[in-house]
TORMI-650047 format. One record per residue (C-alpha): x, y, z; residue number from 1; residue in one letter. Coordinates in nm, 2 decimals, m for minus. Example, Ala and Ser with C-alpha at 12.3 -4.5 7.8 and 13.67 -1.06 7.14 Angstrom:
SITE      u      v      w num residuo
SITE   1.23  m0.45   0.78   1       A
SITE   1.37  m0.11   0.71   2       S
END
This chain:
SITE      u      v      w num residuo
SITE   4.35   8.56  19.86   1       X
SITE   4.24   8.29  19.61   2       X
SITE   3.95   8.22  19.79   3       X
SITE   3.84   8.60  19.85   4       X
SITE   3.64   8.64  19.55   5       X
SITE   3.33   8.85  19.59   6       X
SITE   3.53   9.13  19.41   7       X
SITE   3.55   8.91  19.08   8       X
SITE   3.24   8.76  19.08   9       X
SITE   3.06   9.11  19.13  10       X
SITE   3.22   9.24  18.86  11       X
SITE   3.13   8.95  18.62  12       X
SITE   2.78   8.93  18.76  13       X
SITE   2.75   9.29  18.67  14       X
SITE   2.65   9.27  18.31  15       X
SITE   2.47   8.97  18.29  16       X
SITE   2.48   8.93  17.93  17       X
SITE   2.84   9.01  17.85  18       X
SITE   2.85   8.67  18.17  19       X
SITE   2.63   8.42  17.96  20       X
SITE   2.82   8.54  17.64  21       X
SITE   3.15   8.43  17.86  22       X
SITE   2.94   8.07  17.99  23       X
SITE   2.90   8.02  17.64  24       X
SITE   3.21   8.05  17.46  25       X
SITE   3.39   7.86  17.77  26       X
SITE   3.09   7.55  17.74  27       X
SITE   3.13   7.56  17.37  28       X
SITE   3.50   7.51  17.40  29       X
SITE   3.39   7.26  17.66  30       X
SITE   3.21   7.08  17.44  31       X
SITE   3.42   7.03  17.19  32       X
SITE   3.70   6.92  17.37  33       X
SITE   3.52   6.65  17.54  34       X
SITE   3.40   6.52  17.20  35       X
SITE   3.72   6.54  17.05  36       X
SITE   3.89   6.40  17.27  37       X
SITE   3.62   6.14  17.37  38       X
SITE   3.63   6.02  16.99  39       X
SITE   4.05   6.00  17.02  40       X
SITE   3.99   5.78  17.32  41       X
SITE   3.75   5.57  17.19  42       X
SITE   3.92   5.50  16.87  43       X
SITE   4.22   5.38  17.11  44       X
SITE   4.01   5.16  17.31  45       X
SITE   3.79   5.02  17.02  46       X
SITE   4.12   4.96  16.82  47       X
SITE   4.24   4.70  17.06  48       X
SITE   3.93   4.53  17.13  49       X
SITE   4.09   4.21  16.99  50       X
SITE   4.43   4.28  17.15  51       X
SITE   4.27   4.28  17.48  52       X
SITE   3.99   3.99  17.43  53       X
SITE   4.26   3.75  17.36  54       X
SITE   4.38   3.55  17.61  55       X
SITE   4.78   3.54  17.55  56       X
SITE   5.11   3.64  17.70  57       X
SITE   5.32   3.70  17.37  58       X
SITE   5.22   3.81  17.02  59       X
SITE   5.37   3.65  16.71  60       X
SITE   5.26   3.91  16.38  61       X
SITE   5.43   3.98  16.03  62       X
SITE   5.63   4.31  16.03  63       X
SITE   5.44   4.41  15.72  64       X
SITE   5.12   4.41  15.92  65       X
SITE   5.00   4.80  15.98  66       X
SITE   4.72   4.71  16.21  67       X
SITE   4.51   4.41  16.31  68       X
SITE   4.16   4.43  16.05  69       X
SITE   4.47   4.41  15.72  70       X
SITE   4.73   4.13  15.84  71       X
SITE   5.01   4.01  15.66  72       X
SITE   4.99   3.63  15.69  73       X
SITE   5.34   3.43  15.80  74       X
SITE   5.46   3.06  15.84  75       X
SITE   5.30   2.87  16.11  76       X
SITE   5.66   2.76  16.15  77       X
SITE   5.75   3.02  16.37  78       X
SITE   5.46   2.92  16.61  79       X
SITE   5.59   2.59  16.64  80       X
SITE   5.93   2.71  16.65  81       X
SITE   5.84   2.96  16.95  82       X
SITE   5.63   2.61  17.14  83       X
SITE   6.02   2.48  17.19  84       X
SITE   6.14   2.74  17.40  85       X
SITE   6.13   2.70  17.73  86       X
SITE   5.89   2.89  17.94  87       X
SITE   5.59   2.86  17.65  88       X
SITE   5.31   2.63  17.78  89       X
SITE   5.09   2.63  17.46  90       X
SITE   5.06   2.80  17.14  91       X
SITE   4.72   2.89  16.87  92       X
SITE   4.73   2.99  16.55  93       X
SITE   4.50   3.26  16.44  94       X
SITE   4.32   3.33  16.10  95       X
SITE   4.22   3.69  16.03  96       X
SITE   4.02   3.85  15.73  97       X
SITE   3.75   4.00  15.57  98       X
SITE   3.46   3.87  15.38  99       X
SITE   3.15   3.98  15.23 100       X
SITE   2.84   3.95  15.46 101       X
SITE   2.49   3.90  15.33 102       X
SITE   2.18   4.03  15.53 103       X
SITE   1.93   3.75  15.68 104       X
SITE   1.65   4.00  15.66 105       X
SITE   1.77   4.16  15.35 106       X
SITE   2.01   3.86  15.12 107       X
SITE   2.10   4.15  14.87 108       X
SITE   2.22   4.39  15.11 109       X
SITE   2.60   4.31  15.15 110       X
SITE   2.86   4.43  15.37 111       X
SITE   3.25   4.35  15.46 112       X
SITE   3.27   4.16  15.80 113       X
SITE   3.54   4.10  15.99 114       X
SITE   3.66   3.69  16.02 115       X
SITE   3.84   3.57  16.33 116       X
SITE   3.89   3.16  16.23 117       X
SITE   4.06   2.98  16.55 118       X
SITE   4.13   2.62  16.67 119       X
SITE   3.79   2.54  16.92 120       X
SITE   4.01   2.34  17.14 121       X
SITE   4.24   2.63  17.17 122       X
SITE   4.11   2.90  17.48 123       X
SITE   4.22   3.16  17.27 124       X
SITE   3.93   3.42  17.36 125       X
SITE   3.90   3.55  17.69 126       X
SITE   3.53   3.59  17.64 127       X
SITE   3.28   3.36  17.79 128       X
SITE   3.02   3.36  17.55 129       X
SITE   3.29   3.23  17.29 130       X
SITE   3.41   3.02  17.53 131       X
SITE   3.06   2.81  17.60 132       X
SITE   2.99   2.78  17.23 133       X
SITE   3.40   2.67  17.12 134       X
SITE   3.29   2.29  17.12 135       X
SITE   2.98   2.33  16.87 136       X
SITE   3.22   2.55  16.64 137       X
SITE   3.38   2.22  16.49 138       X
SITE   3.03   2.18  16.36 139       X
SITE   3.09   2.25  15.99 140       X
SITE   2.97   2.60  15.84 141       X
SITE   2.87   2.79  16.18 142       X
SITE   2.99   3.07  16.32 143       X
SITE   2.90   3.29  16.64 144       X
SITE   2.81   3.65  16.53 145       X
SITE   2.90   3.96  16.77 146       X
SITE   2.57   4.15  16.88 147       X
SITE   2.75   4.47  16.92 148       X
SITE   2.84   4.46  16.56 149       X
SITE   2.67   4.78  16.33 150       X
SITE   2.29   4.74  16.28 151       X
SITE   2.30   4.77  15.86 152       X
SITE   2.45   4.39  15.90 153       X
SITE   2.05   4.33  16.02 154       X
SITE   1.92   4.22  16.28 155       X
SITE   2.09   3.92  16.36 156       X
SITE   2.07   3.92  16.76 157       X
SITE   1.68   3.98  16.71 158       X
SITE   1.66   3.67  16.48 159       X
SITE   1.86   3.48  16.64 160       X
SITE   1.70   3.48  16.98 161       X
SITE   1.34   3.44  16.76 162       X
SITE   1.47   3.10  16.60 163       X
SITE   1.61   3.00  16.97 164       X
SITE   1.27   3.05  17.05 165       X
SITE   1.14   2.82  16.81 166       X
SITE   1.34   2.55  16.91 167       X
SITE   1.56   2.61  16.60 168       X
SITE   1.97   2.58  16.62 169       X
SITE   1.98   2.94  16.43 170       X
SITE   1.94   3.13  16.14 171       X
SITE   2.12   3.09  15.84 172       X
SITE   2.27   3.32  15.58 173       X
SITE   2.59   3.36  15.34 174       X
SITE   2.96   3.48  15.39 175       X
SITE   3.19   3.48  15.16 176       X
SITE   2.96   3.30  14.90 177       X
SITE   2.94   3.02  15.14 178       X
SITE   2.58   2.92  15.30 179       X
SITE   2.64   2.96  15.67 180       X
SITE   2.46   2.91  16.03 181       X
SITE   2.48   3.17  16.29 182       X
SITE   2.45   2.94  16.61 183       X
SITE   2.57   3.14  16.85 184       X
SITE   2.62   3.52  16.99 185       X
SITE   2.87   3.71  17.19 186       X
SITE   2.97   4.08  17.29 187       X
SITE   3.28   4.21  17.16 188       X
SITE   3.20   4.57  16.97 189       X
SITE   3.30   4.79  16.70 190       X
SITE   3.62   5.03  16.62 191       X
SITE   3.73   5.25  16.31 192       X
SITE   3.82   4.96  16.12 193       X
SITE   3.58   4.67  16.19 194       X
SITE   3.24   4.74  16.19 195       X
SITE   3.13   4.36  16.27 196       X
SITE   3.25   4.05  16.35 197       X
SITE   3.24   3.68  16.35 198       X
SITE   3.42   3.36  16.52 199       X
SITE   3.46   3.05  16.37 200       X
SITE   3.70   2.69  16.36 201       X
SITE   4.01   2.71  16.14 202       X
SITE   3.84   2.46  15.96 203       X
SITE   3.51   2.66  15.90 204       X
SITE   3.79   2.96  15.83 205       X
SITE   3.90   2.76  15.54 206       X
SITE   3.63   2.65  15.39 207       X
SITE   3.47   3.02  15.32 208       X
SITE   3.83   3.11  15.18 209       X
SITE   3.95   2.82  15.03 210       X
SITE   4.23   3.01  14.86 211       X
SITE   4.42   3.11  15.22 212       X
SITE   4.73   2.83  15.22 213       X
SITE   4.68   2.64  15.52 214       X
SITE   5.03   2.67  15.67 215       X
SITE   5.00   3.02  15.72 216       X
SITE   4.84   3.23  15.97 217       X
SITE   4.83   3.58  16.09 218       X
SITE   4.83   3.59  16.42 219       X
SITE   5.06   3.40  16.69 220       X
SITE   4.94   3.37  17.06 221       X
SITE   5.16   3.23  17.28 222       X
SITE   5.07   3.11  17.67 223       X
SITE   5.35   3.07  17.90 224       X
SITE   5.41   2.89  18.20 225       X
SITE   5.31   3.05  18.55 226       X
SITE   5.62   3.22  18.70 227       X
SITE   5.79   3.25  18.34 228       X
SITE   5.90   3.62  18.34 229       X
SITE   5.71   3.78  18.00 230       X
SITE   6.01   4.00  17.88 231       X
SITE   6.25   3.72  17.90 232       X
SITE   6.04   3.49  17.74 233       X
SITE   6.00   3.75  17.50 234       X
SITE   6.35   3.76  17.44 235       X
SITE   6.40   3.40  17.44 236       X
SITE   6.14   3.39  17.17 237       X
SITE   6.32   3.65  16.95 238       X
SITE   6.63   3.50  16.95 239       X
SITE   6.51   3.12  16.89 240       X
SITE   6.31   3.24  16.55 241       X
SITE   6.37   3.41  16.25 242       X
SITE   6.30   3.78  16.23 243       X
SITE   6.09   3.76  15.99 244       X
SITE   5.84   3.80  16.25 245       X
SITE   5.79   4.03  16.56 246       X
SITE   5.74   3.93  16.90 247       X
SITE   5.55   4.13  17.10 248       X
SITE   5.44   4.13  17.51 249       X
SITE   5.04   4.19  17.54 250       X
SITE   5.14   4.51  17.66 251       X
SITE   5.37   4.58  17.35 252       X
SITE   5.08   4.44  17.09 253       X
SITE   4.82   4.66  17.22 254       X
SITE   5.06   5.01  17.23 255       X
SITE   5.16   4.87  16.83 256       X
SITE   4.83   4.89  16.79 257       X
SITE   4.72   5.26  16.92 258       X
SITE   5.09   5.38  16.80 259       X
SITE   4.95   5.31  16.41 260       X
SITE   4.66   5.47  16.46 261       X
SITE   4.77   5.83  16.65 262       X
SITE   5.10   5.83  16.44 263       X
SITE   5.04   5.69  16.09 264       X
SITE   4.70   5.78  16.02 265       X
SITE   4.59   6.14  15.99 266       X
SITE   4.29   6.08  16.24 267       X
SITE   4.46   6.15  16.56 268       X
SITE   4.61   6.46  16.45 269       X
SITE   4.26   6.56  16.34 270       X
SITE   4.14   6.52  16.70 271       X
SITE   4.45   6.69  16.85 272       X
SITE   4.42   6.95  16.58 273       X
SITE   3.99   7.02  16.77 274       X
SITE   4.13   7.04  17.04 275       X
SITE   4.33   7.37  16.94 276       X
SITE   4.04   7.48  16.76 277       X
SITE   3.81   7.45  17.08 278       X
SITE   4.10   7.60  17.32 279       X
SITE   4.18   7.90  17.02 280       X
SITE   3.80   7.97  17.06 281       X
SITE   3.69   7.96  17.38 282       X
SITE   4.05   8.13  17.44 283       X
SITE   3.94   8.42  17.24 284       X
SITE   3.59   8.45  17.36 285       X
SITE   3.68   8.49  17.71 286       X
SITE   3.95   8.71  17.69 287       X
SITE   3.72   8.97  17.48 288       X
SITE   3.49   8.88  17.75 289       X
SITE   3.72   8.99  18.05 290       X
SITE   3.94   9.30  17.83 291       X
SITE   3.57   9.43  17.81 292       X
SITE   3.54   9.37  18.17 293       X
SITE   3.83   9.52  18.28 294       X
SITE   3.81   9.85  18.06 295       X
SITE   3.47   9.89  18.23 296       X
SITE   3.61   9.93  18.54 297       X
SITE   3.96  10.09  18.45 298       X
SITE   3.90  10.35  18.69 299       X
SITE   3.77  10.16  18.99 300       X
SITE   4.10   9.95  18.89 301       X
SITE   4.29  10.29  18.96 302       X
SITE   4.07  10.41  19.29 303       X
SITE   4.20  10.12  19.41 304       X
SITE   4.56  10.15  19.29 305       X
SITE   4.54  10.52  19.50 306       X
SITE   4.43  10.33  19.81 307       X
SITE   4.77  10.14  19.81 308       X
SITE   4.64   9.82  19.61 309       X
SITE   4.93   9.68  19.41 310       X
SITE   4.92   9.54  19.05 311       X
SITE   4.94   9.17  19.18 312       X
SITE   4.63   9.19  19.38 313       X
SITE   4.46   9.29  19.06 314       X
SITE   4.55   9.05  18.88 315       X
SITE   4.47   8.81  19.11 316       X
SITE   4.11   9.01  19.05 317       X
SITE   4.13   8.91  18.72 318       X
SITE   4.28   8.58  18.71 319       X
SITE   3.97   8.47  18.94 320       X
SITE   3.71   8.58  18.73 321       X
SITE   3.90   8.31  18.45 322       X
SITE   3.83   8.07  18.74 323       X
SITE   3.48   8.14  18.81 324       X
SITE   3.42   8.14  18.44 325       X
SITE   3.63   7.85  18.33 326       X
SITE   3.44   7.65  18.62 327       X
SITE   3.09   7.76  18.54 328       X
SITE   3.17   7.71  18.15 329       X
SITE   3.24   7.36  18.27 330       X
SITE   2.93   7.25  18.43 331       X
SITE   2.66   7.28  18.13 332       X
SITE   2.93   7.17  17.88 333       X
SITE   2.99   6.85  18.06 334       X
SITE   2.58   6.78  18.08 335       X
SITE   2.62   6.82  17.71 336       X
SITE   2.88   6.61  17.68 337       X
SITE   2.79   6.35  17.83 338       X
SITE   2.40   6.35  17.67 339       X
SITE   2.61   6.37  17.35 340       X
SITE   2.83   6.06  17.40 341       X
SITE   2.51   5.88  17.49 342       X
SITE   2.36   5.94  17.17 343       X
SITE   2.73   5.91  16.97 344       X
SITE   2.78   5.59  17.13 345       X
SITE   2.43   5.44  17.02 346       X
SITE   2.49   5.53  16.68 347       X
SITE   2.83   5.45  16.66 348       X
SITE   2.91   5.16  16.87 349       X
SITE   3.21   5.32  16.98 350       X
SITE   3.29   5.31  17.40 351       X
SITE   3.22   5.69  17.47 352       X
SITE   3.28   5.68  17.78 353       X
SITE   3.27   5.97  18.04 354       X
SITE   3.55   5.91  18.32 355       X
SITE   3.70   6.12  18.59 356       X
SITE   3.99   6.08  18.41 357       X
SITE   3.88   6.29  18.09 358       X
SITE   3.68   6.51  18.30 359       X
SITE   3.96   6.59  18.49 360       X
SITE   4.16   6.67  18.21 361       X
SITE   3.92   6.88  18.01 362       X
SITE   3.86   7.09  18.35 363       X
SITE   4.24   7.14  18.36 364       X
SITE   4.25   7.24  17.98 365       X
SITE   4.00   7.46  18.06 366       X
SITE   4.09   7.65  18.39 367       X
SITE   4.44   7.69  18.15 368       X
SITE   4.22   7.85  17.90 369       X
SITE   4.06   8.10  18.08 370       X
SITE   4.39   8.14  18.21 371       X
SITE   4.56   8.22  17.95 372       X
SITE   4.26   8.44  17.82 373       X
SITE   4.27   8.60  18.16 374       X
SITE   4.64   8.70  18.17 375       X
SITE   4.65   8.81  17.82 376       X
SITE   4.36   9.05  17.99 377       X
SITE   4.58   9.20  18.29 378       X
SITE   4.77   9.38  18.02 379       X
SITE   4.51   9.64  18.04 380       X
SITE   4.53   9.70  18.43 381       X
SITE   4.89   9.77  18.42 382       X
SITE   4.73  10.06  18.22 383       X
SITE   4.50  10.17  18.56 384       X
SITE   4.65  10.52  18.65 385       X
SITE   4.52  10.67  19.00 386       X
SITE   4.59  10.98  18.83 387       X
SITE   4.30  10.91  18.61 388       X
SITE   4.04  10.98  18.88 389       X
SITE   4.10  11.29  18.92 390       X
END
């Protein structure tokens, strides 16, 4: 019976207006799920960039710390402490903050950038491009500069690759007050709370804040020794420090990460709260859509009833036009969608991305919607009396 449908789609192909009124409101809702929640997603994914860039097993960070781009510095201590227990092969200290970045195509145009300051001889980035340049970053006031960063920090790729050209080591400009030399570039990307990014030595991190005390840091990344289980070490870790300090898996970092930002800020309410805006809608839209419908055709509804058809096979009538228009609702809101995170994504630097996964669940949200639209709709042919065709 679900797949006997010519009943249900000639009734909605009937008015063909009142149909693209129905495509409409179910591709709107479309729509703005998929944006929704393809900006909740990204902001999960951009948010752990760093967490997931580093190369590390365990996580050493200051309890005070609410997320990664505002740390809350702590002993270095505790990094050396955590080196003696067994199972840890290596350990690197990590310098995080925020200084004020001057344009090399415009000097007066300033803007807060990100600051990661590391030991070179550490492999504390799992990125290549970091990784080939580590050596020349004990060269004093350089830094490698992330081409995916925000395009009002200027165009520091372009420049870059022009000086290169030249046969010149790079191009130089100020952070922090400090006359600096952009000698390198890598790809790591934006998020909602860094909108660019450099790498430099903790040496190089010192010298463009010279107020930071030296024996503290703000991040702790631990490497253990192959075959060392992670949660034990973990555990060992915990109970050889002070807790003044959490330890944290790579696993447990990143989620610490995505927990602050759907649970402590307001943002991912406000993209769970679209989503119930863009179900409420297209909701309402369809159901006017089909309660039109089926008042249309109350009394076929009750010929039919006379001929012996029972309540349950219409509904099923009706529940399979919400099908048919949840479905072809879907089709033109994805093309949007996806068009749209194209052009969000340029201008954002965010990773919209379109995956089965998200397709799969706005499809499901919406089939549910026209659903629910649909059986709020079946009240009406419950109403169908064969005595009214007479």
């Amino acid at each position: 019976m679900l797949l006997a449908i010519p009943l249900a789609w000639m009734q909605l192909k009937r008015e063909k207006l009142r149909l693209l009124v129905a495509l409409s409101g179910a591709a709107f809702a479309v729509i703005l799920i998929f944006m929704q929640l393809g900006f909740q997603t990204a902001l999960y994914r951009s948010s752990v960039r760093l967490h997931s860039n580093f190369d590390y097993d365990i996580a050493l960070i200051s309890p005070k710390t609410d997320f990664i781009v505002q740390p809350e510095s702590f002993s270095r201590r505790r990094l050396v402490q955590a080196l003696g227990v067994h199972g840890v092969a290596s350990v690197s200290p990590v310098y995080l903050s925020v200084g004020r970045w001057s344009n090399p195509a415009a000097p007066a145009e300033t803007r807060n950038i990100f600051v990661v300051g590391f030991d070179p001889s550490d492999a504390v980035f799992d990125l290549p491009a970091i990784r080939d340049h580590g050596h020349r970053l004990r060269m004093p006031d350089v830094v490698l500069y992330d081409e995916s960063s925000r395009p009002e920090f200027g165009p520091v790729a372009t420049l870059f690759r022009e000086a290169r050209a030249r046969g010149e080591e790079g191009i130089e400009t100020e952070l922090a007050g400090r006359n600096l030399k952009v000698i390198g570039l890598y790809q790591l990307g934006t998020s909602f709370g860094i909108d660019a990014s450099v790498v430099t030595s903790d040496l190089n991190f010192r010298r463009i804040f010279p107020l930071r005390e030296p024996g503290r840091i703000d991040l702790g990344l631990i490497r253990l020794e192959p075959g060392v289980g992670v949660e034990e070490a973990r555990e060992r870790i915990a109970n050889a420090i002070p807790a003044d300090v959490e330890v944290l898996t790579r696993d447990g970092f990143i989620q610490r990460e995505v927990d602050y930002w759907s649970g402590a800020t307001p943002i991912g309410y406000v993209f769970g709260f679209g989503v119930i805006i863009g179900l409420t809608v297209g909701g309402i839209i369809v159901y006017q859509i089909l309660f039109a419908d089926v008042s249309d055709h109350l009394q076929e509804y009750a010929t039919l009833k006379a001929m012996g058809y029972t309540n349950g096979y219409l509904f099923k009538v009706v529940l399979q036009e919400s099908v048919i228009l949840a479905v072809l609702g879907f089709l033109p809101g994805l093309g949007v969608s996806v068009a749209l995170f194209h052009l969000a994504g340029e201008a954002t630097k965010l990773p919209l991305e379109m995956d089965l996964r998200l397709g799969g669940l706005v499809l499901g949200l919406t089939v549910s919607m026209c659903a629910v639209s649909g059986a709020l709709a079946l009240r009406k042919v419950r109403s169908a009396d064969p005595a009214d065709i007479f």
